[in-house]
C-alpha positions as CSV (number, residue, x, y, z in Angstrom):
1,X,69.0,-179.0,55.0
2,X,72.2,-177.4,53.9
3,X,73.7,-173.5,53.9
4,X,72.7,-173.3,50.2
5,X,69.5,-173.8,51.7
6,X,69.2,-171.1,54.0
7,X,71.0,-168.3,51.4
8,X,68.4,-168.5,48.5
9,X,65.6,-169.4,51.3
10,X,62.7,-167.4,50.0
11,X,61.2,-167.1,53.5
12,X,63.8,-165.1,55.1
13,X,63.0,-162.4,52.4
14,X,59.4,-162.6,53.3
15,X,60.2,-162.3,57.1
16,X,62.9,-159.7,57.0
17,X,62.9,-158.0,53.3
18,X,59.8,-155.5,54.1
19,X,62.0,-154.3,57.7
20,X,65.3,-153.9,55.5
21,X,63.5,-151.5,53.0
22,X,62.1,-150.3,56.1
23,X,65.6,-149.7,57.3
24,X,67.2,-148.3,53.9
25,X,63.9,-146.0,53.9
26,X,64.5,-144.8,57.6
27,X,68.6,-143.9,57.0
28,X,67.5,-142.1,53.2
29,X,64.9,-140.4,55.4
30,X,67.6,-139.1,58.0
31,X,70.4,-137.8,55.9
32,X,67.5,-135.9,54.2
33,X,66.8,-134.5,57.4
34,X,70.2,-133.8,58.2
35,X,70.6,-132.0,55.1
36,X,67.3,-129.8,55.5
37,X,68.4,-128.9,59.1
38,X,72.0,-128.2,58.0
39,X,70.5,-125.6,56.0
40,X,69.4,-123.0,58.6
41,X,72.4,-121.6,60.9
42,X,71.5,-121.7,64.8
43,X,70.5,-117.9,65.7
44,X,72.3,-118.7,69.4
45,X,75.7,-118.8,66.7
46,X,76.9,-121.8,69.0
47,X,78.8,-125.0,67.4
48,X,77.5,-127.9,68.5
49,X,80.8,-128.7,70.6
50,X,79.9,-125.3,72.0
51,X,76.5,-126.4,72.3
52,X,77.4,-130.1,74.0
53,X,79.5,-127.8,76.8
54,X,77.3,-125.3,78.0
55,X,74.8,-128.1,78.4
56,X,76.8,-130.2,80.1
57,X,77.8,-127.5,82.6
58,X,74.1,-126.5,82.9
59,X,73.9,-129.7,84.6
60,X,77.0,-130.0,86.5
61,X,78.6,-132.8,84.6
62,X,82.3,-132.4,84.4
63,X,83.9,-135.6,84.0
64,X,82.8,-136.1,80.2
65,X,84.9,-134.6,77.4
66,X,84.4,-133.8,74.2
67,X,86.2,-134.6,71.0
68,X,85.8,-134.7,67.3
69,X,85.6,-137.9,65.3
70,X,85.8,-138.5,61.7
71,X,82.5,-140.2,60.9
72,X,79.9,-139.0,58.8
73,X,76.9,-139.1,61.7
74,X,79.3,-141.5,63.8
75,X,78.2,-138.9,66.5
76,X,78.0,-141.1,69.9
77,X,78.6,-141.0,73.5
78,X,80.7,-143.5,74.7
79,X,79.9,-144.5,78.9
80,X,82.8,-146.4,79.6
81,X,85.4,-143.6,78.7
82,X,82.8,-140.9,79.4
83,X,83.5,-138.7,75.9
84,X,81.0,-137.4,73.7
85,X,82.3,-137.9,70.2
86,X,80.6,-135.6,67.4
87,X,81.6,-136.0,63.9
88,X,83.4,-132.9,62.5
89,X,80.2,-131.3,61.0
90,X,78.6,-131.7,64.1
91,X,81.7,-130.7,66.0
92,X,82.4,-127.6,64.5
93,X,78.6,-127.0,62.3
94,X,76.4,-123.9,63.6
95,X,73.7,-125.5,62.1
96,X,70.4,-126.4,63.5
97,X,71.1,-129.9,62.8
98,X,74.3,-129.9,64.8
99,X,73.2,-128.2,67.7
100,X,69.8,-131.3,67.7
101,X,72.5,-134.0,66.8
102,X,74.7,-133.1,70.1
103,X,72.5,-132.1,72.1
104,X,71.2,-135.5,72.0
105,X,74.5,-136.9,72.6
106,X,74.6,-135.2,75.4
107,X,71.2,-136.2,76.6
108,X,73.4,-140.3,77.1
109,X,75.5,-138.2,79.2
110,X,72.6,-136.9,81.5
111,X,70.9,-140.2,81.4
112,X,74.1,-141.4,82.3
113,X,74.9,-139.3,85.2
114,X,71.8,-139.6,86.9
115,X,71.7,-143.9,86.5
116,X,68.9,-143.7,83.8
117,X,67.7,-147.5,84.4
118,X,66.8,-148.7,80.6
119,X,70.6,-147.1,79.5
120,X,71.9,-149.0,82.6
121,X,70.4,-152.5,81.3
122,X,71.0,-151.3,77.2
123,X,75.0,-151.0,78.9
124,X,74.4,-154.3,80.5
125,X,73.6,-156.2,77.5
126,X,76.1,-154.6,75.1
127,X,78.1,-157.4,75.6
128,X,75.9,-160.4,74.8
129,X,73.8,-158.8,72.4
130,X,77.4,-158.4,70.6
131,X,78.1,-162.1,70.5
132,X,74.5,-162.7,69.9
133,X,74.7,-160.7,66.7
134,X,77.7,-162.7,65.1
135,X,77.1,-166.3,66.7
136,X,74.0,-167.0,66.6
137,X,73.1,-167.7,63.0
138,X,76.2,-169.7,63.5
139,X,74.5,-172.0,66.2
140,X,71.2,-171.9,64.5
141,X,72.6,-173.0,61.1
142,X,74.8,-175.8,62.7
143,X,71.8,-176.9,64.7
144,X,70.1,-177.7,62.1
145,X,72.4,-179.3,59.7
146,X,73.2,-181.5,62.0
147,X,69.9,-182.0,63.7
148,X,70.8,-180.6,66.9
149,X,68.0,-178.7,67.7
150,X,69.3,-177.8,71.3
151,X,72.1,-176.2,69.6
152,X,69.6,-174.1,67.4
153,X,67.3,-173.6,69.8
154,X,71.0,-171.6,71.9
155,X,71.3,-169.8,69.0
156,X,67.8,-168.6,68.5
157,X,68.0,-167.8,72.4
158,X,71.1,-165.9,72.0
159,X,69.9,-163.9,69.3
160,X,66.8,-163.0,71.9
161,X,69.3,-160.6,73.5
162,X,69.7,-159.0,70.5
163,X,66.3,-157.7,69.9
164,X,65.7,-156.9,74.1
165,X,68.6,-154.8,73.7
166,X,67.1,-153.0,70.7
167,X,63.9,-153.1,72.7
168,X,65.3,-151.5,75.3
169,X,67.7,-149.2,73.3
170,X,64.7,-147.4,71.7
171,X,63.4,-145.5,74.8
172,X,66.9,-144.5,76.0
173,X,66.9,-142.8,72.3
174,X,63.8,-141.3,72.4
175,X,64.5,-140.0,75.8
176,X,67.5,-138.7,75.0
177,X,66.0,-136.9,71.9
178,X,63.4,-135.4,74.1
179,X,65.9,-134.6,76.5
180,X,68.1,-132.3,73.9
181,X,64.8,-130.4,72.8
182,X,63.8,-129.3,75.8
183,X,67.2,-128.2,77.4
184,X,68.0,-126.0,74.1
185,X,64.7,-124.2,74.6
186,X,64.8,-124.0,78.2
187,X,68.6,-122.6,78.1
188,X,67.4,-120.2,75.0
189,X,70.1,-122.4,72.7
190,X,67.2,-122.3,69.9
191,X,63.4,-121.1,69.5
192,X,60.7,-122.6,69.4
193,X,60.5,-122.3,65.5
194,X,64.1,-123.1,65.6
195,X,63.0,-126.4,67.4
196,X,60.7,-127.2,65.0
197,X,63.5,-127.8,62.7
198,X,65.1,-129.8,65.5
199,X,62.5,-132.1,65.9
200,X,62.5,-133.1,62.3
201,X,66.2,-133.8,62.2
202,X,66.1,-135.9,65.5
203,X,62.9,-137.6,64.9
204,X,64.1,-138.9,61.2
205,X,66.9,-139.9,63.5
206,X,64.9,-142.1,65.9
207,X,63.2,-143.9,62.6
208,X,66.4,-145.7,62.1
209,X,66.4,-147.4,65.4
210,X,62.5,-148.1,65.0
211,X,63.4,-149.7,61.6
212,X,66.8,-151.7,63.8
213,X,63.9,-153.0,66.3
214,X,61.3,-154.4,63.4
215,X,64.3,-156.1,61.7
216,X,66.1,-157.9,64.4
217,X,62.2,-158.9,65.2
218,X,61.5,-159.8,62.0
219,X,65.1,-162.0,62.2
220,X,64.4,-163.7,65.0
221,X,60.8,-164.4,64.2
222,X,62.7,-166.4,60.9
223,X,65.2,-168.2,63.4
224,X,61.7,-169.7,65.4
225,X,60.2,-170.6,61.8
226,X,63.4,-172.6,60.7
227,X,64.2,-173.9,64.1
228,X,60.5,-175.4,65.0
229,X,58.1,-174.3,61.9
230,X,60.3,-176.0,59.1
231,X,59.4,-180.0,58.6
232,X,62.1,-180.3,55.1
């Protein structure tokens, strides 16, 4: 067995191919949203910097700062610094779909404040899920070459970590997206026809991380098949 091998392997297209159009599908299907929300102006007339502040003083949180970052939807919140980063139509947008997008950012910083346990562990394995997404094909490919199947049996292991981190990662999203609905409506921020509009930008947004779950699945249901299913 050789790299050539596992490049033009047809299998890993029949494992993986349906969850990448899955995943191409999912990020079509949010900028789509993003677009229709960004269509109808918040009535509040709040930015969604605006938005992310009186939210976070709603709940006390003062230690997190907020500051614009040029990404197109790069919009994140970052634990270990404690800033919310928004992209600059986000940022500065009085759109609907800016006041959902950082509201949600701002629902990491609640989860955060108040020791949300599945962002805790996601925070945890940030780090090995990291090497496990750029080494383990590495030790999985190796193993095999060279019929070390300890060595790919590590790498299928490592790449484990990988998909409990996105296993885990998807309730902290969801939470946080159910998080930002109901503060806006409780705090009057939108209506609830308003947060209609809200929902359908957010939960095009939480597709993309269902469709990141099914493929690393997918992936590391091809590792197993190469690593014990393959006999050539």
């Amino acid at each position: 067995m050789d790299v050539l091998a596992f490049i033009i392997d047809p299998m890993y297209f029949i494992f993986v191919g349906p969850a990448m159009l899955l995943a191409l599908w999912a990020q079509s299907r949010v900028k789509s949203a993003y677009r229709y929300g960004s269509k109808y102006q918040a009535r509040s007339g709040l930015s969604g910097a605006q938005t992310a502040q009186k939210i976070l003083d709603y709940h006390g949180i003062t230690n997190v700062t907020i500051e614009p970052v040029k990404s197109f939807l790069g919009d994140h919140y970052d634990p270990r610094k404690k800033v919310l980063r928004l992209s600059p139509d986000v940022y500065q947008g009085r759109s609907l779909a800016s006041l959902g997008i950082a509201a949600h950012e701002v629902g990491h910083a609640i989860q955060d404040a108040t020791s949300y346990g599945p962002l805790t562990l996601r925070n945890g394995l940030v780090p090995m899920a990291s090497v496990g997404s750029s080494l383990s094909f590495i030790l999985v490919i190796i193993g095999m070459i060279m019929a070390m199947q300890p060595l790919a049996i590590a790498g299928l292991a490592l790449f484990g970590v990988v998909v409990l981190f996105q296993l885990i990662n998807l309730p902290v999203e969801f939470n946080a997206s159910s998080r930002a609905r109901e503060i806006l409506l409780a705090n009057n921020m939108v209506t609830t026809e308003e947060d209609v509009v809200v929902g359908k930008v957010l939960n095009a947004a939480a597709m993309t991380y269902v469709a990141a779950t099914i493929t690393a699945v997918m992936t590391m249901l091809y590792y197993a098949y190469i690593v014990f299913g393959r006999r050539d």
